[in-house]
C-alpha positions, 0 to 999 in steps of 0.5 A: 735397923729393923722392928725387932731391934725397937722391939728389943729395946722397948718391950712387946707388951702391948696395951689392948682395949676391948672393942665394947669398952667405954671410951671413958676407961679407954681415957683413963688407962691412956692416962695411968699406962702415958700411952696414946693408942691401944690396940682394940682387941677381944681377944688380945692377939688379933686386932679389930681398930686401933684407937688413938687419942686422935679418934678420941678429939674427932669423937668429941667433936661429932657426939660431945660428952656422950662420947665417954659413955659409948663403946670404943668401937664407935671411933676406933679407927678399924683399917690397922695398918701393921708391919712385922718384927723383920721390916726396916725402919725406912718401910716403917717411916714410909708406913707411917707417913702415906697412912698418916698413923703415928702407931702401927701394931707388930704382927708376927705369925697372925698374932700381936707381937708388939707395938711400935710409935713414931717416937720409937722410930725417931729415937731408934734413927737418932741413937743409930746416927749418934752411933754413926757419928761416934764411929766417923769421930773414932776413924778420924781420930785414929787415921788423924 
């Protein structure tokens, strides 16, 4: 199983932030869109950060209230870790776990493509051992 096939399933929209936006509408989209990273990006193909709800905890701690005042370059995360629509979702889990992100952005041809979460692979790994488990049934019935 690949990244394109979570791409299939989910959709490449990708949910950008500028990097001079202020934190509190970075909040606030992240409530309407049920999202919990965006992209930071001027001009929405390249990323400059990712920004999470983590940052958002870690940035509250450091500066208190006035955090939703600052841009969300202050506390975006700025070494994005990306894969591409060709990498498997072993890679992907492996990825995720050593750079302790639960969100990588798609890159395919220097651009945006996409955006993938850990639910996204964990619910892309449960549907293909479902599909497993259904196909050893079939064989044992039919063999049986």
């Amino acid at each position: 199983m690949k990244v394109s096939d979570i791409l299939k399933a989910k959709g490449t929209r990708i949910l950008t932030v500028r990097p001079e936006e202020a934190v509190s509408t970075f909040i606030k989209r992240t409530v309407l869109e049920k999202v919990g990273a965006m992209v930071v990006s001027t001009d929405g193909t390249l990323p400059e950060g990712l920004v999470t709800e983590r940052d958002i905890v870690h940035g509250l701690a450091r500066h208190g209230a006035e955090l939703l005042a600052m841009p969300v370059r202050e506390v975006m995360t700025r070494k994005v870790l990306t894969c591409a629509p060709a990498d498997s979702i072993q890679d992907v889990m492996i990825k995720m776990t050593e750079g302790r992100t639960r969100h990588l952005p798609v890159m395919e041809g220097g651009r945006l493509a996409g955006m993938i979460s850990i639910g996204d692979v964990v619910k892309s790994r449960l549907e293909n051992a479902e599909l497993e488990a259904a196909g050893l049934r079939d064989y044992i019935t039919a063999v049986g």
